[in-house]
C-alpha positions in Angstrom: -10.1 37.6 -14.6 -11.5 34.4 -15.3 -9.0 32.5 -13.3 -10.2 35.1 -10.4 -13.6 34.1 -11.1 -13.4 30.6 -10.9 -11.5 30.8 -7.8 -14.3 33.2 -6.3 -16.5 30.5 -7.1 -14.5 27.5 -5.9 -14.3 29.4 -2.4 -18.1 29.9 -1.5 -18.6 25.9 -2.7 -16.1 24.9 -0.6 -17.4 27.3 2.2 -20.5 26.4 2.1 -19.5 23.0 2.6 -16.9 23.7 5.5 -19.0 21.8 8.3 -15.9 22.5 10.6 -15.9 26.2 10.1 -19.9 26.5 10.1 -19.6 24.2 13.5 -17.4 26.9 15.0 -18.8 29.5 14.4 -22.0 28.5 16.1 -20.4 27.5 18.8 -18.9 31.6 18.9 -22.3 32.8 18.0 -24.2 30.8 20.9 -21.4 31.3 23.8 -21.6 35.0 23.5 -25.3 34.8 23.0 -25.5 32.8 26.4 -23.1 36.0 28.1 -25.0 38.6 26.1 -28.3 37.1 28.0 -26.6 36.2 30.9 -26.0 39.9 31.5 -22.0 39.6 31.9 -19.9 41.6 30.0 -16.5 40.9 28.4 -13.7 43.2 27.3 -14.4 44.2 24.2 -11.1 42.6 22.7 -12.5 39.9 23.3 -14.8 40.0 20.9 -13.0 41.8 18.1 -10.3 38.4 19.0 -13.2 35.9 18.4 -14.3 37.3 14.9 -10.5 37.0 14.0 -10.3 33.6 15.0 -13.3 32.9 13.0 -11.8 34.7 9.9 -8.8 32.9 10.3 -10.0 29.2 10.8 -12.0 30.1 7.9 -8.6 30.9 5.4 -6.7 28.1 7.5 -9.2 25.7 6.5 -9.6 26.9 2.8 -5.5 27.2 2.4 -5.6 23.4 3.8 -8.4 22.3 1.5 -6.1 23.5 -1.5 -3.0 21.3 0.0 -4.7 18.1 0.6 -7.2 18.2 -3.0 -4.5 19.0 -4.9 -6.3 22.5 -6.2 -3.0 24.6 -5.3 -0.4 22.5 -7.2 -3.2 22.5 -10.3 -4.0 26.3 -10.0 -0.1 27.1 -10.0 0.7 24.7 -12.5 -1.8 26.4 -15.1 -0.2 29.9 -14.2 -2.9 30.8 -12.2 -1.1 33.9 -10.0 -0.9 32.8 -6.4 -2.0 36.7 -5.7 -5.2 35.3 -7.4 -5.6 32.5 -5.0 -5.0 34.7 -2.0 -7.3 37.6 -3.0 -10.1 35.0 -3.7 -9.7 33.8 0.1 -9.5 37.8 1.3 -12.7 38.2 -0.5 -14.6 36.2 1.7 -12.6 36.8 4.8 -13.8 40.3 4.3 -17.6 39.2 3.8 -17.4 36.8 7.0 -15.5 39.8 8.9 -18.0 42.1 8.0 -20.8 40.2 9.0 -19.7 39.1 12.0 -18.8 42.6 13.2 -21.7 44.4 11.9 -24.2 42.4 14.6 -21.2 42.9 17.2 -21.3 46.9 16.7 -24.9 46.5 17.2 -25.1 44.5 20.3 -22.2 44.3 22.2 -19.4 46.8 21.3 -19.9 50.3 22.6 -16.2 51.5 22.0 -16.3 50.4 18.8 -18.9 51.5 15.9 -19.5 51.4 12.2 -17.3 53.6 11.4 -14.4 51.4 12.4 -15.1 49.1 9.1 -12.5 51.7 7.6 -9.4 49.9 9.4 -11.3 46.8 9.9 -11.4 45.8 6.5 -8.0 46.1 5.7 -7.7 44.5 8.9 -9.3 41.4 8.0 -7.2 41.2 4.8 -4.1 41.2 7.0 -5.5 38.6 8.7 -6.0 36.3 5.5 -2.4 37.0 4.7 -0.9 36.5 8.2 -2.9 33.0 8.4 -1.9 32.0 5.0 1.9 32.7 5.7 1.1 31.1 9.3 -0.1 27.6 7.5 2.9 27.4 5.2 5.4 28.2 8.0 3.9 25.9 10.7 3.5 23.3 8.4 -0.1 23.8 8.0 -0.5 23.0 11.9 -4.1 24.2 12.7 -3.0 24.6 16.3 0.2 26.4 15.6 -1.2 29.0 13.1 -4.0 29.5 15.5 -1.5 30.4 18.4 0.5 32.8 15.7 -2.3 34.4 14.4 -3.9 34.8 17.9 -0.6 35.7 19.1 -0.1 38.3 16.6 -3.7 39.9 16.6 -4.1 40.4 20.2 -0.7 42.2 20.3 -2.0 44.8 17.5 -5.4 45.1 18.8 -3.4 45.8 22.2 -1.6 48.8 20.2 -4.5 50.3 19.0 -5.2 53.0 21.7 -2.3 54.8 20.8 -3.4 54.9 17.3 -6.4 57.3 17.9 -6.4 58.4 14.5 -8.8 55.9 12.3 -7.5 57.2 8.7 -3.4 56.5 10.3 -4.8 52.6 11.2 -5.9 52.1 7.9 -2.8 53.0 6.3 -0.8 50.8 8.8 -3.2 48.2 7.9 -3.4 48.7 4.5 0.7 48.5 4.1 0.9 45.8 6.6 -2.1 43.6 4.4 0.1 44.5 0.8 3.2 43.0 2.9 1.7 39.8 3.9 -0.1 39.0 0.7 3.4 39.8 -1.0 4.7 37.6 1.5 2.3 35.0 1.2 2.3 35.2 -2.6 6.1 34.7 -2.7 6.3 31.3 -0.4 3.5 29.9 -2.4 6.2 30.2 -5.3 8.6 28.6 -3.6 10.5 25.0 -4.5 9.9 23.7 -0.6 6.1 24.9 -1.1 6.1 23.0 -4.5 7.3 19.8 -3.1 5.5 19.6 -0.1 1.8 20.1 -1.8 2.9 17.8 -4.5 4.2 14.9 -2.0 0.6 14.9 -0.8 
């Protein structure tokens, strides 16, 4: 628990200092304000895609942090679980989702509501493993995890009409977030993971 606390606390410093997440994010927040005020609508995907992509660049840049200082070689040297290091990143990703979509629902969504926080979340979750994964894969390539995220986001926000049911999305999502975590949590363990982070 202390480990998980540290980490919690390690994340928001190095959020708070993330000038290129903040920087993106306003540039999001002030395009859609510009549409919103423009009058011209966008498909709704749309937006749900952009608060994805924020999430994302937001683990990305925090999985990328702990390659280049050195803090994910030191955390799994001192048997700090790598589930630890990627629940501390879901935490957040969850917060940023959240508060993102909340203002969304309000303003600009109409087919989606409140109520669809209950597969979001898990949602969001899947997204932090799916980047995470995406980084170690690509070789930490922001462009190429971006495209594979996007990639894989868009196609599942494409198959959600035929999941009508909210409770049935957020067991899908909640099996698919446990099987990227696991995922993720398994590659951070590996010897190829190991060397490259400690080459740097």
């Amino acid at each position: 628990m202390n480990y998980f606390l540290i980490l919690l606390k390690k994340e928001l410093i190095e959020c708070m200092q993330n000038k290129k997440f903040w920087s993106f994010v306003i540039f999001v927040i002030s395009a859609v304000a510009a549409i919103f005020f423009a009058k011209r609508k966008l498909p709704e995907q749309v937006y749900l895609i952009l608060i994805v992509m924020l999430v994302s660049q937001y683990v990305f840049d925090s999985c990328y942090n702990d390659i280049r200082s050195g803090g994910a070689l030191f955390f799994l040297n001192i048997r700090c679980g790598s589930m630890h290091i990627i629940a501390a990143k879901a935490v957040y990703a969850l917060i940023i989702g959240t508060f993102l979509f909340i203002p969304a629902a309000a303003f600009l969504l109409k087919e989606f509501g409140y109520a669809d926080l209950i597969w979001l979340l898990p949602f969001f979750v899947f997204v932090t493993g799916l980047t995470y994964n995406a980084a170690i894969l690509t070789k930490k390539s922001d462009l190429l995890t971006s495209l594979v995220t996007s990639a894989l986001t868009l196609g599942f926000l494409q198959l959600l009409p035929y999941i009508p049911s909210l409770f049935l999305r957020f067991v899908i999502l909640c099996f698919l977030s446990c099987l990227t975590i696991i995922l993720a949590s398994k590659l951070s363990k590996t010897i190829k993971y190991r060397a490259e982070i400690s080459a740097l």
